[in-house]
C-alpha positions as CSV (number, residue, x, y, z in Angstrom):
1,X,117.8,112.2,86.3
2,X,115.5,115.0,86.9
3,X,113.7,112.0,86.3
4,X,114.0,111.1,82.5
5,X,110.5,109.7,83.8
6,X,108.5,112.7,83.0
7,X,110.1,116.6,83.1
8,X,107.6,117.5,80.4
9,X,106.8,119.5,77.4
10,X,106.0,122.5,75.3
11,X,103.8,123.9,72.8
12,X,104.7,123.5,69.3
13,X,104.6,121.1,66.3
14,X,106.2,117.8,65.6
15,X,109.4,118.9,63.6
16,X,109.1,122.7,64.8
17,X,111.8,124.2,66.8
18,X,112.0,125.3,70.0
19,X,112.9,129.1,69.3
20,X,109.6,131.0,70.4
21,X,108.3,128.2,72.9
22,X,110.6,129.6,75.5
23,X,108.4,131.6,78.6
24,X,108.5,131.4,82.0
25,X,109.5,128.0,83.4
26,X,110.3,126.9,79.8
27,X,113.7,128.3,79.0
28,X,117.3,126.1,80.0
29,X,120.1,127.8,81.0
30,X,122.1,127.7,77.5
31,X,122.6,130.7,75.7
32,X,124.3,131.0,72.3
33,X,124.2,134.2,70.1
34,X,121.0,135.4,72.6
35,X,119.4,132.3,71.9
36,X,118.0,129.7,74.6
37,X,118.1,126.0,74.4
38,X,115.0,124.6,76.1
39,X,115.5,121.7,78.0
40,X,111.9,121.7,79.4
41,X,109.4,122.4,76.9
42,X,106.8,123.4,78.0
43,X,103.2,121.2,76.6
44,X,102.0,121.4,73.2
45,X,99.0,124.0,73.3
46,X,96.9,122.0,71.6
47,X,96.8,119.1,74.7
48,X,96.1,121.7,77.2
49,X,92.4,121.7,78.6
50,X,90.4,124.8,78.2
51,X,89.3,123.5,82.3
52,X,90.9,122.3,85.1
53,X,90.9,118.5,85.6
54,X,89.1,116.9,87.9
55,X,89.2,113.5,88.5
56,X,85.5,112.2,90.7
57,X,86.7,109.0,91.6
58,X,89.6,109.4,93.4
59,X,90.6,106.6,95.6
60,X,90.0,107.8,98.5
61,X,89.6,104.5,100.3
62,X,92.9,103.3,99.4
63,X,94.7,106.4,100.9
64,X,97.8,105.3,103.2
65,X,96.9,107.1,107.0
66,X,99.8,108.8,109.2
67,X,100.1,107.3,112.0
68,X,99.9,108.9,115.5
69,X,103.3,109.4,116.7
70,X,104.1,110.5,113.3
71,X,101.4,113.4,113.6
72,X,103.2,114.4,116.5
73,X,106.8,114.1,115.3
74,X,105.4,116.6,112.6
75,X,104.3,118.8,115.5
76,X,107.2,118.8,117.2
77,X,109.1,119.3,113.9
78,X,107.4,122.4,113.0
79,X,108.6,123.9,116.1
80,X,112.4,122.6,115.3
81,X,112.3,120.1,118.1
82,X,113.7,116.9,117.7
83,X,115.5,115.0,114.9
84,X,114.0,113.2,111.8
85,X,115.4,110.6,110.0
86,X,115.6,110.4,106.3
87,X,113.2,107.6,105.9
88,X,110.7,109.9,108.6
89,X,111.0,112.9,106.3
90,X,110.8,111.4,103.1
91,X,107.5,109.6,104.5
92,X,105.6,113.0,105.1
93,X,107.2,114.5,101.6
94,X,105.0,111.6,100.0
95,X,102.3,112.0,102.1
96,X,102.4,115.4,101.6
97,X,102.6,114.8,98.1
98,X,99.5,112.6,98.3
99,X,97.3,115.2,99.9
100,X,98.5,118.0,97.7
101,X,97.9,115.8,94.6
102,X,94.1,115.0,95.8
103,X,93.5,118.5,96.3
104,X,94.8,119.2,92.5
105,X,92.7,116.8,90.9
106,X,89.3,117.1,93.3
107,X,86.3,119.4,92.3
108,X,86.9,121.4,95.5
109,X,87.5,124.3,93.0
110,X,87.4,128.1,94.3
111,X,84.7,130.2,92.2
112,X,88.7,131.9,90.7
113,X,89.1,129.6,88.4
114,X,93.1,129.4,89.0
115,X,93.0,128.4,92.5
116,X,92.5,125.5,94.3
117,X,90.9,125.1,98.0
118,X,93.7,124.2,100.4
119,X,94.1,120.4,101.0
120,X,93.1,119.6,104.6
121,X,93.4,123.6,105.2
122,X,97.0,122.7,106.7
123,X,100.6,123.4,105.3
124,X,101.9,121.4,102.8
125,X,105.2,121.1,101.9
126,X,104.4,120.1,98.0
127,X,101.7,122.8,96.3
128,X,98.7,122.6,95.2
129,X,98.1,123.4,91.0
130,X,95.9,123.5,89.0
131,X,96.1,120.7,86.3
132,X,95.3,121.5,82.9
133,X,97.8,118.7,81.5
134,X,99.4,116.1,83.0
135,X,102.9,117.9,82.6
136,X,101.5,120.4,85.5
137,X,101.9,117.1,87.9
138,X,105.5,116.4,86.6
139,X,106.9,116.7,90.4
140,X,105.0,113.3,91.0
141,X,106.0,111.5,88.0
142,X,109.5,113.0,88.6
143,X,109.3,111.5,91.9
144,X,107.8,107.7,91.6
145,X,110.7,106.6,90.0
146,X,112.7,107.3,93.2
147,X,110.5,105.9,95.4
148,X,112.0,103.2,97.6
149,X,110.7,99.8,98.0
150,X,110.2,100.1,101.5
151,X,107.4,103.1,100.7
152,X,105.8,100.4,98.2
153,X,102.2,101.8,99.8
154,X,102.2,105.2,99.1
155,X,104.3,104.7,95.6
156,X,101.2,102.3,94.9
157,X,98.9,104.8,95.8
158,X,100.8,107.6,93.7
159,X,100.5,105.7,91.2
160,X,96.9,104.8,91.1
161,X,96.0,108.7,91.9
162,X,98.3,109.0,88.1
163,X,96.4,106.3,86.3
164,X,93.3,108.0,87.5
165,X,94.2,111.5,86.2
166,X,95.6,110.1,83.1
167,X,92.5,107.9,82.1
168,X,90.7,111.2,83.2
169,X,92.8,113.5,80.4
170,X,92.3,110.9,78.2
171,X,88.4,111.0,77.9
172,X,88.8,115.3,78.0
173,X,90.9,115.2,74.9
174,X,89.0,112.6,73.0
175,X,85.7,114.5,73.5
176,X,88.4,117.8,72.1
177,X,89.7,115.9,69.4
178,X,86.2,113.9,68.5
179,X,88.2,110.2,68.5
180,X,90.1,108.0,70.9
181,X,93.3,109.5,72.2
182,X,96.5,107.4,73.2
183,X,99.3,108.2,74.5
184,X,100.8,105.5,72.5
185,X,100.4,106.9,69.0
186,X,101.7,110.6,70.6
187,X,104.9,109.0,71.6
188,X,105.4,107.0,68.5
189,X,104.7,110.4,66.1
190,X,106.8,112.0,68.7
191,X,109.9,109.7,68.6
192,X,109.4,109.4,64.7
193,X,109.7,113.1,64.2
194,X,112.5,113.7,65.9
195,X,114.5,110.9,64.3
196,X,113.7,111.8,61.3
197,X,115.7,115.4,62.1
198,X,118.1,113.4,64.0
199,X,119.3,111.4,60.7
200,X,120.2,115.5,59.3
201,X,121.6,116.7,61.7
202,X,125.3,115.6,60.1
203,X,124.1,117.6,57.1
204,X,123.6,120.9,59.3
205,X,126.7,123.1,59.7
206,X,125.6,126.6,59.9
207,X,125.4,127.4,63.8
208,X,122.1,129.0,63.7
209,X,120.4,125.9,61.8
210,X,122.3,123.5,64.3
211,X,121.1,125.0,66.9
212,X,117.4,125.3,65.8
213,X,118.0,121.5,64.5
214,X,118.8,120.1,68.1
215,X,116.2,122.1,69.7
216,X,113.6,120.6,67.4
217,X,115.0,117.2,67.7
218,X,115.1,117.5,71.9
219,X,111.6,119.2,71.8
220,X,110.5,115.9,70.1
221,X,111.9,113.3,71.9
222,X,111.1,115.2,74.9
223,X,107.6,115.1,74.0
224,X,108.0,111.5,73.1
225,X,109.4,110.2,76.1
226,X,107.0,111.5,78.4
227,X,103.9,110.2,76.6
228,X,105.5,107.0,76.6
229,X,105.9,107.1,80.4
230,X,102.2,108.2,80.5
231,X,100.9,105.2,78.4
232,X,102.5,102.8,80.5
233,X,101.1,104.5,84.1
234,X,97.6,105.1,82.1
235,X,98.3,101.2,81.2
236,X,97.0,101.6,77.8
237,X,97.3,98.0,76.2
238,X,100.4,98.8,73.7
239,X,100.7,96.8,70.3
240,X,103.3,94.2,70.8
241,X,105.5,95.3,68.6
242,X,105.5,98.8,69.0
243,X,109.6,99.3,70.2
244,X,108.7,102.5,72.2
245,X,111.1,101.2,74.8
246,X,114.0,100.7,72.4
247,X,113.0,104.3,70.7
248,X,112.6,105.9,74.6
249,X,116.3,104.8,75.5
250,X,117.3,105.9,72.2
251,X,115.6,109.6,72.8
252,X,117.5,109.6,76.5
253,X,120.8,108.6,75.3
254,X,120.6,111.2,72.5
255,X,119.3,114.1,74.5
256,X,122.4,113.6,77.5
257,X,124.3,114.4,73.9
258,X,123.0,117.9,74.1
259,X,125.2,119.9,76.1
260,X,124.1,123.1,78.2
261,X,124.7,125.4,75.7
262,X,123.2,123.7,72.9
263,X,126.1,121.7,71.0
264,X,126.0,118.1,70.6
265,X,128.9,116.0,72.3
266,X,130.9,113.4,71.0
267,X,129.7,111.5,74.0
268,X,126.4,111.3,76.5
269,X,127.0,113.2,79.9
270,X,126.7,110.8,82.4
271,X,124.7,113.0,84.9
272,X,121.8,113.5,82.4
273,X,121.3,110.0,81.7
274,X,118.7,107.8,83.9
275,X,120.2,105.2,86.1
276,X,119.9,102.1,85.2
277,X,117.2,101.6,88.3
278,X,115.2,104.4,86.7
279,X,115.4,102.7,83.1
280,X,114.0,99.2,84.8
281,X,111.3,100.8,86.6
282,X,109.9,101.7,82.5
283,X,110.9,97.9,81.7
284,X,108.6,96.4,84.4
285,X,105.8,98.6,83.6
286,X,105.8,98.1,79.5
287,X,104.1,95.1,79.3
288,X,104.7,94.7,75.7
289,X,108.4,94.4,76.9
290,X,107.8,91.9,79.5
291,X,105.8,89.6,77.1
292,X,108.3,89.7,74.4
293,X,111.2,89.5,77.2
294,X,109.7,86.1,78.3
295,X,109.9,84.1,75.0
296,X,112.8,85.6,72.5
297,X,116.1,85.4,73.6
298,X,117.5,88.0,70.5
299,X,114.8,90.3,72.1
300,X,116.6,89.5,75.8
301,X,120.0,90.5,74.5
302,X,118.7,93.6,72.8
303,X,116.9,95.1,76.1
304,X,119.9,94.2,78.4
305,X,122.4,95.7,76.1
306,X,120.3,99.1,76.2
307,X,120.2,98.2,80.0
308,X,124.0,98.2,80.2
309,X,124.1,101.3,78.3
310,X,123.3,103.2,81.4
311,X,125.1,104.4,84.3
312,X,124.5,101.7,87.7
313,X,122.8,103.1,90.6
């Protein structure tokens, strides 16, 4: 996937369409009757801080070091010396990734409030943004699923640098909002709404209705999906029986459906669904899941059925 884990949002209400939510960055490449199908929304304006975040605790002590010789492998590298494995280049892409993350999230802010001072005043290959929601860090989220188990410390330390940020956004929008925000309840309204349109779209045949039906639905279960995947990395305690892993897998197999111009296939395409790798890295973090996994065997054969629904790595 472009990792189902977390390509992000867009502004909008539950239910609304996507027609009008399409700017730069946000529009797919479908286009029927000069209309464009949004597969990344872009986030709902209302979730967007009014200031940049800034996390002050960031676990600095924790952070994996380069090595020597890698330093100078990098050296050499920059002046097309050499050869690089893929293991050694991957390495500095997440420790890249690590430094230009810190620098995001750290109050080393410029007196412009769009820019960010430059992490370790050295080049990076992975920029620095300004993060206003966590859909402005997508390239990480996008990325942790893939992670190898033989980078176990820096995915560990990606992750942690997420929880951070996410518990961080958290407190922002429930000082906004005046009461506790979850990432739980979004994804449930999320998932909700766009079932609900999902159940009509068989009841939808004029084109233009159709095609602002599916946009609506993707828009929701877009939405939905990736507040599920933060919930689980902010590891909010979910209710037990909340199903957002059996209505996640549902939103993903429904939204490979969706075609690049906008129609709905018979069938998923196989290259838009998550592996089945990507869909157990969600498993093992849903605790709820794990829990119920352990002690009801229906619940067992439910969870590796949805398992089996997706392609092998």
């Amino acid at each position: 996937m472009v990792s189902v884990a977390a390509s992000s949002l867009m502004g909008g209400n539950r239910g609304a369409g996507g027609s009008g939510d399409t700017g730069p960055g946000g529009a797919g490449r479908g286009v029927v009757t000069g209309k464009y199908f949004n597969f990344k929304p872009l986030p709902p304006s209302a979730d967007i801080l009014g200031n940049p975040l800034i996390v002050p605790n960031l676990p600095t002590h924790k952070l994996p070091k380069e090595t020597f010789g890698s330093r100078v492998k990098r050296f050499f590298a920059r002046m097309n010396l050499g050869s690089q494995s893929a293991d050694t280049k991957l390495r500095w892409k997440l420790h890249d990734t690590i430094q230009a993350t810190m620098a995001s999230l750290s109050p080393a802010v410029t007196l412009v409030a769009e820019k960010r001072a430059p992490a370790k005043n050295r080049k990076l290959s992975v920029p620095v943004v300004v993060v206003r929601h966590p859909y402005h860090l997508r390239h990480v989220f996008e990325m942790l699923p893939t992670i190898p188990d033989r980078f176990a410390v820096e995915r560990r330390f990606l992750e942690l640098l997420m929880t951070r940020a996410l518990k961080r956004y958290g407190e922002q929008m429930a000082l906004i909002k005046g009461s506790a925000f979850s990432f739980e309840h979004e994804a449930r309204e999320y998932f909700f709404a766009g079932f609900r349109l999902e159940k009509q779209i068989k009841k939808v045949n004029n084109p233009d209705e159709r095609f602002a039906a599916l946009q609506a639905i993707h828009t929701n279960y877009f939405h939905g999906r990736n507040y599920y995947y933060y919930a689980l990395l902010r590891r909010e305690k979910l209710a037990p029986d909340n199903k957002l892993f059996m209505l996640f897998a549902r939103a993903v197999y429904f939204m490979a459906r969706i075609d690049w111009n906008g129609e709905l296939l018979e069938k998923p395409n196989p290259r838009m669904l998550p592996s089945r790798d990507d869909m157990l890295f969600f498993v093992e973090r849903d605790k709820s899941v794990v829990t119920r996994y352990r002690s009801d065997q229906d619940f067992q054969r439910q969870v590796k059925a949805v398992l089996e629904a997706f392609p092998a790595s």
